[in-house]
Backbone as a ProteinNet text record, in pm:
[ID]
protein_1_A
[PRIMARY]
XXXXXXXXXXXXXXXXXXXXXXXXXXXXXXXXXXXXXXXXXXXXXXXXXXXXXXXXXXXXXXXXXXXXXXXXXXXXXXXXXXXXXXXXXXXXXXXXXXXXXXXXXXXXXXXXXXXXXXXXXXXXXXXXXXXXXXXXXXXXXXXXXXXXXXXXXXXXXXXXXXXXXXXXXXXXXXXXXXXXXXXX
[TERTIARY]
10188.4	10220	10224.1	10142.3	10154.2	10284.6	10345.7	10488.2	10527.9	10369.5	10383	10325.4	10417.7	10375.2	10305.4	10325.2	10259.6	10134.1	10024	9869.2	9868.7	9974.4	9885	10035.9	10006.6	10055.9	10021.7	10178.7	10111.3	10207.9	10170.7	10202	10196.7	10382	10340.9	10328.6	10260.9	10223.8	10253.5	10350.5	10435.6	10343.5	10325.7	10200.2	10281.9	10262.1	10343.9	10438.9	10520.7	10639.8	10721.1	10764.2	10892.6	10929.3	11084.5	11154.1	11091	11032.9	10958.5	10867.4	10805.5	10702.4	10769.7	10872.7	10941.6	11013.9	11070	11141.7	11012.5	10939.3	10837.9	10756.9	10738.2	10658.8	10752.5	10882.8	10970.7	10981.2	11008.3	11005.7	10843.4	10759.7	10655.8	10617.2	10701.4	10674.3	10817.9	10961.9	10994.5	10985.8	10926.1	10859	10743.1	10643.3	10535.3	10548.5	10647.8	10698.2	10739.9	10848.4	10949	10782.4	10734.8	10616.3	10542.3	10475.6	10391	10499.3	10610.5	10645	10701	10723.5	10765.4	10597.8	10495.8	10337.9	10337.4	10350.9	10332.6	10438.1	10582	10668.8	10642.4	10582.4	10516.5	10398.9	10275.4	10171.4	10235.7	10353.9	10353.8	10450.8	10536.2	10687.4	10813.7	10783.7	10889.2	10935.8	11090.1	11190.8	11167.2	11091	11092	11216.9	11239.6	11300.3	11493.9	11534.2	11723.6	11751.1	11755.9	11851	11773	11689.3	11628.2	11474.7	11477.9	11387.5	11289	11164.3	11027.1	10955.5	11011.2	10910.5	10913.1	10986.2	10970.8	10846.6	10830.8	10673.8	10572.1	10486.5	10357.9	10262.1	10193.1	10075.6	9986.7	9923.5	9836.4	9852.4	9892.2	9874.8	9980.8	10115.2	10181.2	10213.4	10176.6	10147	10093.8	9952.9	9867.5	9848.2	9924.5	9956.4	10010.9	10148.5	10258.7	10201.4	10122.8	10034.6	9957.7	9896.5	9795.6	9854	9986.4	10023	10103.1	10170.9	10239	10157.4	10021.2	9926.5	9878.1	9839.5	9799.3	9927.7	10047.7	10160.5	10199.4	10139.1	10202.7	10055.2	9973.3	9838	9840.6	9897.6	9938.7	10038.2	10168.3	10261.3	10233.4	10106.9	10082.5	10030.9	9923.4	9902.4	9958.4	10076.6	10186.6	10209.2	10233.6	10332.5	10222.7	10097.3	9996	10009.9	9999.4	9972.7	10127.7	10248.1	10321.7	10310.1	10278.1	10251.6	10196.6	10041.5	9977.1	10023.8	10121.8	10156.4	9999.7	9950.1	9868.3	9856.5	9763.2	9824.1	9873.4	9951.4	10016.9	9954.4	9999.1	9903.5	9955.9	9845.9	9904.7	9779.9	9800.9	9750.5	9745.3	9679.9	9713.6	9624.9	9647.4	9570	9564.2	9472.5	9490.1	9397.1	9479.4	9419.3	9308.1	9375.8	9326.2	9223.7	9160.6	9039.2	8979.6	8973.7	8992.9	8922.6	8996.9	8974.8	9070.4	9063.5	9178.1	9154	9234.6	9246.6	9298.7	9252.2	9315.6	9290.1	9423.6	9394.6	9509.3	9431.6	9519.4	9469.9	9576.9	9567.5	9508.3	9397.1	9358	9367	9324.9	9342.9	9244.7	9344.3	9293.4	9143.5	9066.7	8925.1	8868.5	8708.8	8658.5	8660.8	8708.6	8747.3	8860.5	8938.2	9109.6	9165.7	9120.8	9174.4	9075	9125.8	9007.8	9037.1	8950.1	8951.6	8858.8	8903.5	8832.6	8855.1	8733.1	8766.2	8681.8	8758.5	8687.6	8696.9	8571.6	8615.5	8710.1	8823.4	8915.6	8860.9	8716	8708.3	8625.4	8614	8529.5	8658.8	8796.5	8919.1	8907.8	8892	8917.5	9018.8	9115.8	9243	9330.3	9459.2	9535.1	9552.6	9518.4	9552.1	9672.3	9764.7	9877.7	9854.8	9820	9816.3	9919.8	9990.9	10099.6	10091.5	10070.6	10045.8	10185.2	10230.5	10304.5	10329.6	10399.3	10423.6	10476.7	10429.9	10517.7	10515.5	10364.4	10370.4	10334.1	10427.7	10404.6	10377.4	10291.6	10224.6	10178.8	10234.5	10172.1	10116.4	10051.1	9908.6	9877.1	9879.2	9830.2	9720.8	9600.9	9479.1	9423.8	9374.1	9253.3	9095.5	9051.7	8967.6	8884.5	8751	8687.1	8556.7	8525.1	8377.7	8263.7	8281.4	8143.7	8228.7	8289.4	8364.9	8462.4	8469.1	8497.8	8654.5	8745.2	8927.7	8969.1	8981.3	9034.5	9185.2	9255.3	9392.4	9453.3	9540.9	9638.2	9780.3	9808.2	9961.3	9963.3	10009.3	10018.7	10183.5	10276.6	10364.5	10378.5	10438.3	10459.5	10576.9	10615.1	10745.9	10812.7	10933.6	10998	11082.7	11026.9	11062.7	11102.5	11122.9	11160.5	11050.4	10988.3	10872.1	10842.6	11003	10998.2	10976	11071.7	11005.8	10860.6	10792	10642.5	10581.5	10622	10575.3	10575.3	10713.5	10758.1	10608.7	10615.6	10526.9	10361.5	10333.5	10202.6	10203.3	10285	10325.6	10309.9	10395.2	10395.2	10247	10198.1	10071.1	9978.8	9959	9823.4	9918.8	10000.5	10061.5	10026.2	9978.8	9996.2	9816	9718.3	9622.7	9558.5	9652.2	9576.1	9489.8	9535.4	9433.6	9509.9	9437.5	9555.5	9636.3	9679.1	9753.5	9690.8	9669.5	9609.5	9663.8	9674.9	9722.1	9634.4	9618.5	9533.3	9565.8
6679.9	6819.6	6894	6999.2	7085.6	7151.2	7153.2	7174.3	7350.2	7417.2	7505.6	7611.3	7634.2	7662.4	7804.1	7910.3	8014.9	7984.9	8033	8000.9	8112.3	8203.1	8294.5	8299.1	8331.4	8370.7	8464.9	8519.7	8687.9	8676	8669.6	8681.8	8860.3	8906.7	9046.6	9013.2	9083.3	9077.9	9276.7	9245.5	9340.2	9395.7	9565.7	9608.2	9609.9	9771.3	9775.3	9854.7	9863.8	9929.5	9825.1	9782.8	9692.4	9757.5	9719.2	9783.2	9827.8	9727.9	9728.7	9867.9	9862.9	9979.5	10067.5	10100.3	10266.4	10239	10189.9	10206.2	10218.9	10135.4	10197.4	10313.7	10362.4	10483.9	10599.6	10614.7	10652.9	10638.7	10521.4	10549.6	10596.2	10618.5	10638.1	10795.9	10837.1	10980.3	11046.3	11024.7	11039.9	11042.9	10935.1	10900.5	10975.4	11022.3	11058.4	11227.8	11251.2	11456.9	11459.1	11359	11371.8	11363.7	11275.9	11284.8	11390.8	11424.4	11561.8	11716.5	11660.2	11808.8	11857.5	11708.1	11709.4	11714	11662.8	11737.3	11850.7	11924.1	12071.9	12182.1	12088.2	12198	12178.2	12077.4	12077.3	12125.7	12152.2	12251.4	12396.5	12440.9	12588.2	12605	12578.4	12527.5	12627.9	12539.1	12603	12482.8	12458.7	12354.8	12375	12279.2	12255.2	12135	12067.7	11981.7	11979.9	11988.2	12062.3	11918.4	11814.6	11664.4	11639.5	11688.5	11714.6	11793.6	11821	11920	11838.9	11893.2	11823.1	11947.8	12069.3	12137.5	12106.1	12057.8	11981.7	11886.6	11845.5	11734.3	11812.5	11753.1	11797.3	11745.3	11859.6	11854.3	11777.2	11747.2	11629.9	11553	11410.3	11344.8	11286.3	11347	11306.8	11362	11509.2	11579.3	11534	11525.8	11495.3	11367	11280	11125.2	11168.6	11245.6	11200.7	11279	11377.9	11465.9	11352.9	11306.8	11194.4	11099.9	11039.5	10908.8	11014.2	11138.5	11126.1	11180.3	11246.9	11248.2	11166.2	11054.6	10925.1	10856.6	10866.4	10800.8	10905.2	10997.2	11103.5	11036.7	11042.4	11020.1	10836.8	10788.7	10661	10653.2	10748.9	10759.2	10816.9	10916.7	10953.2	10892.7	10760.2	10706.7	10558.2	10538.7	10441.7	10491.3	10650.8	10729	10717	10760.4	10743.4	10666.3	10522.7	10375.9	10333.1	10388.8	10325.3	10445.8	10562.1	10669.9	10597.1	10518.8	10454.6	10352.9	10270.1	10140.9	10028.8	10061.7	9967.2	9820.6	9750.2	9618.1	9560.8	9601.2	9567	9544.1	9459.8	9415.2	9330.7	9242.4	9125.3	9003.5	8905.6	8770.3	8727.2	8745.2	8686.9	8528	8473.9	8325.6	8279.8	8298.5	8280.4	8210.2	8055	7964.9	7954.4	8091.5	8107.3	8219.4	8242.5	8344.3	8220.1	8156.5	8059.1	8147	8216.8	8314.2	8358	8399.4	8453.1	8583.6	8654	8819.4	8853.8	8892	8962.3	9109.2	9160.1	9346.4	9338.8	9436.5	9546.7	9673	9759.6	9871.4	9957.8	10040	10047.7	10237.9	10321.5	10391.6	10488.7	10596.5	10728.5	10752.5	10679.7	10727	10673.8	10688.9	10672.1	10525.7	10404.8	10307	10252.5	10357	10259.1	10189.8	10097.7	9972.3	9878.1	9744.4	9625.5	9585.7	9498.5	9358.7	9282.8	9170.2	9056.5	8950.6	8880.2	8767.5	8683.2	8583.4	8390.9	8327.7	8259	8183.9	8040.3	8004.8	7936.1	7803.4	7735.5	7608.4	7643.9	7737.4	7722.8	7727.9	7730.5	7685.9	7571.3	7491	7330.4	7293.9	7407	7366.3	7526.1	7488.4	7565.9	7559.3	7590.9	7600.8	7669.4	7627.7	7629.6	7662	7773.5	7778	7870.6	7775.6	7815.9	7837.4	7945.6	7970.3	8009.2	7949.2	7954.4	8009.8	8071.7	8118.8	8245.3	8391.8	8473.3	8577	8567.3	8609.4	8546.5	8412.1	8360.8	8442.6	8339	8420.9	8291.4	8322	8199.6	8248.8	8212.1	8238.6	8131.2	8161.6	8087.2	8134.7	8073.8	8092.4	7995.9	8066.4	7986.7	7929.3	7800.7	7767.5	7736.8	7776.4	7793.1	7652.4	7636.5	7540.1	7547.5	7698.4	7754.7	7772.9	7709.7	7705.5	7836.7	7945.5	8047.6	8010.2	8083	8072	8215.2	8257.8	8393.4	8408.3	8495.2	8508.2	8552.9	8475.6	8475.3	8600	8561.8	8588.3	8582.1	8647.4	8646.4	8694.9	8605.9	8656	8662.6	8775.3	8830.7	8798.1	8715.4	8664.5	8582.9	8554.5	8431.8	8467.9	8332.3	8311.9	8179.5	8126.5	8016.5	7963.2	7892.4	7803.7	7704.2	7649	7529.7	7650.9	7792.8	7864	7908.7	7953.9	7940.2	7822.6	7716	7525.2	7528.3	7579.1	7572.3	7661.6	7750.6	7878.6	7825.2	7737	7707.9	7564.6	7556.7	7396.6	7425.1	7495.7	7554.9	7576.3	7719.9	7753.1	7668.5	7540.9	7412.4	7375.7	7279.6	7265.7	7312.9	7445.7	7564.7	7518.4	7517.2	7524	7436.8	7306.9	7199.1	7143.5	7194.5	7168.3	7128.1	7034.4	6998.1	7090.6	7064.1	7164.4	7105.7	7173	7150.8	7200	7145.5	7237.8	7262.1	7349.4	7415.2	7374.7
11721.6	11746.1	11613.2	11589	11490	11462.5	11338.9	11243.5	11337.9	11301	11344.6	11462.6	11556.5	11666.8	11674	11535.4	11570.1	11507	11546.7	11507.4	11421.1	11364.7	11250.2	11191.3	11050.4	10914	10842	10805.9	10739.6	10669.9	10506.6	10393.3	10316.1	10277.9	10240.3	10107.7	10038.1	9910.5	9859.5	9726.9	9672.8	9551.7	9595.4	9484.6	9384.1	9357.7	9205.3	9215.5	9328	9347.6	9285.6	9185.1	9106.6	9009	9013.1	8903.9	8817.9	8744.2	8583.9	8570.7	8688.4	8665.6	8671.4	8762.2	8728.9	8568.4	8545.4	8427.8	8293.5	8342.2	8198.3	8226.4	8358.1	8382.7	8333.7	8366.4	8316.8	8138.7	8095.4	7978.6	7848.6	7957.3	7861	7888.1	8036.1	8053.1	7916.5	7923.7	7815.7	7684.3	7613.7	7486.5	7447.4	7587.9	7519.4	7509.7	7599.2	7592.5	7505.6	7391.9	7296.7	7184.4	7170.9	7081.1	7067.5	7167.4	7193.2	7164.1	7210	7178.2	7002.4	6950.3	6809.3	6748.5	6812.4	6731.9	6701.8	6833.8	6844	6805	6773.1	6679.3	6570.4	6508.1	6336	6335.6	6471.2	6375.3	6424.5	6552.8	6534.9	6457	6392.6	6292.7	6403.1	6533	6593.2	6662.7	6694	6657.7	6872	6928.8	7067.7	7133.2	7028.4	7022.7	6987.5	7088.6	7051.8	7004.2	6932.3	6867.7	6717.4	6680.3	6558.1	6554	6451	6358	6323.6	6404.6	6378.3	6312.8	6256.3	6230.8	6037.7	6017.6	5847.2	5874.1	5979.9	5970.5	5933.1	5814.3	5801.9	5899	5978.3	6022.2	6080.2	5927	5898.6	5801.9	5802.9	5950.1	6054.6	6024	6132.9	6260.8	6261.9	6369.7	6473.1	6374.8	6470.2	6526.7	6460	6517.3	6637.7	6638.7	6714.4	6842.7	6807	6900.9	6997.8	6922.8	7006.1	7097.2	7014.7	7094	7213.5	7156.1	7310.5	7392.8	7400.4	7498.5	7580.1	7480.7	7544.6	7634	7591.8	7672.2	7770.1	7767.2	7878.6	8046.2	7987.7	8057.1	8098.7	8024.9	8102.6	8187.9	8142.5	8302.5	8338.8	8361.3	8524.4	8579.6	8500.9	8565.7	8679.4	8566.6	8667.8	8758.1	8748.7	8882.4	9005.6	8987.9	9065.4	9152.6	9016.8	9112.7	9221.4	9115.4	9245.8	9338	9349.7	9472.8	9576.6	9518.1	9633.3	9671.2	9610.2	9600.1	9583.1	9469	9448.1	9438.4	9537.2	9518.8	9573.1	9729.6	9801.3	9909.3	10035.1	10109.2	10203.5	10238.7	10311.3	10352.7	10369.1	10374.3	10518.9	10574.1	10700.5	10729.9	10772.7	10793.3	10958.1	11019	11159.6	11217.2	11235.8	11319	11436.7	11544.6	11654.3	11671.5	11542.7	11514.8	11410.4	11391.9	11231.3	11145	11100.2	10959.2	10878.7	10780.5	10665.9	10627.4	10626.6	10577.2	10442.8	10335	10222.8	10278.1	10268.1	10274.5	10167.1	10043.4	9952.7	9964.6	9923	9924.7	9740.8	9748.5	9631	9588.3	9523.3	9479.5	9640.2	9602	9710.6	9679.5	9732.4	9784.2	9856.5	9893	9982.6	10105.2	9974.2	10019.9	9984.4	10068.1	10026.8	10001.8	10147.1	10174	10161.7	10071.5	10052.3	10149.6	10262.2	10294	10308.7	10278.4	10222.7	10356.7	10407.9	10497	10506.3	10537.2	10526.3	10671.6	10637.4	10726	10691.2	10826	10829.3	10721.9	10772.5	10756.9	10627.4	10544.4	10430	10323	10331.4	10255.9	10212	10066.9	10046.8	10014.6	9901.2	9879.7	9820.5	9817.1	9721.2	9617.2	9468.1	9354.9	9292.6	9243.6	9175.5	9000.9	8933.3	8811.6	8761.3	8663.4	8542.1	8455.6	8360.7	8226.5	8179.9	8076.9	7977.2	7878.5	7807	7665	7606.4	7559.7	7551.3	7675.6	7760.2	7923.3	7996.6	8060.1	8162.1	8254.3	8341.2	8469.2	8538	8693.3	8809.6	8920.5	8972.6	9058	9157.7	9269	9425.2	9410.2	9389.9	9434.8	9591.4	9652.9	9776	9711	9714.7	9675.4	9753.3	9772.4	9889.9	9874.5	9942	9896.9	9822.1	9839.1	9764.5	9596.5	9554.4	9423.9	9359.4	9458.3	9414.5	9427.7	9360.9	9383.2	9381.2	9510.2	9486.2	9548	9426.3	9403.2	9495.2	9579.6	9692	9632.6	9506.9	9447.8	9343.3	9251.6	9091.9	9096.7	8988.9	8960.6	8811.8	8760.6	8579.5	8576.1	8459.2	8429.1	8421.4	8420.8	8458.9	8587.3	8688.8	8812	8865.3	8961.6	8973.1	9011.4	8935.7	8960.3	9102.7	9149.4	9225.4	9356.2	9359.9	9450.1	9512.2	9373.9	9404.6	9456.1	9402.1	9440.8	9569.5	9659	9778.4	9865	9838.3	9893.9	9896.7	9815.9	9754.8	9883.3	9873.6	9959.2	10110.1	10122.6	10298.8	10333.9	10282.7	10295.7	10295.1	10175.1	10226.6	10330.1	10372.1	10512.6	10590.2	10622.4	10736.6	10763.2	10643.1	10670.5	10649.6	10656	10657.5	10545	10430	10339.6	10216.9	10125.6	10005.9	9864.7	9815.5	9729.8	9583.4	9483.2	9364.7	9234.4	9116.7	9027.6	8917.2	8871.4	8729	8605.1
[MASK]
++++++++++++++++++++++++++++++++++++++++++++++++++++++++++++++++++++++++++++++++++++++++++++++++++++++++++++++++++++++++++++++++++++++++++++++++++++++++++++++++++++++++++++++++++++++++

């Protein structure tokens, strides 16, 4: 008798709505107004800034440094704000016995093709791959490894997490689909 009696599995997968991203979208929309606006009170020499006096900065070249970077950091948190708007990245896994096929759907940026999905067939799965990279940005990854040699990414996690948790998750899933578990 099969462990498990429902014939399908649906895995949610978490875009980029996490803490981390608001707090740095946040801190790079702050950093880069405080930059840009201390550029532009040193080339008009008018003090935009009420906690200190950027209009003593010369010009060129620190103006125009501080001009640049906080443009560029202003134009990267809109673009975080964007991505968690759409929740990029987020999705779900479904694996279903009784169609024998597998579903990746994420959700991608507002246009013509929103939503990815990606689908397999059940019996072209050979195993689960388990890869751990180590060092100053760990990062672990469930990949599906298909026959035709391709491994496409089930789950990626940034950080430190509990490893034996992912093990568990990587474990269930070959279980579920019958297929062996592997590591990288």
């Amino acid at each position: 008798m099969d462990k498990y009696l429902n014939q399908v599995r649906q895995d949610k997968i978490i875009g980029s709505r996490r803490f981390s991203n608001y707090f740095w979208s946040f801190f790079l929309f702050v950093g880069g107004l405080g930059f840009l606006l201390a550029g532009i009170s040193s080339y008009f020499k008018i003090n935009l800034l009420p906690f200190t006096n950027p209009t003593k900065l010369v010009f060129i070249p620190q103006g125009v440094i501080m001009t640049f970077y906080g443009t560029l950091s202003l134009f990267l948190s809109f673009y975080m704000f964007i991505s968690l708007l759409f929740d990029i990245g987020s999705g779900y896994n479904e694996y279903n016995k009784d169609e024998n096929i597998i579903r990746i759907v994420r959700k991608g940026f507002s246009t013509k093709n929103r939503e990815i999905f990606l689908t397999y067939d059940l019996s072209s799965a050979e195993a689960i791959l388990l890869k751990t990279i180590d060092g100053l940005n760990p990062a672990q990854t469930i990949y599906l490894s298909l026959q035709d040699g391709r491994n496409i990414p089930l789950k990626s996690v940034q950080g430190t997490i509990n490893i034996s948790q992912l093990e568990n998750e990587a474990t269930e899933l070959a279980d579920f689909l019958n297929i062996k578990l592997e590591n990288l």
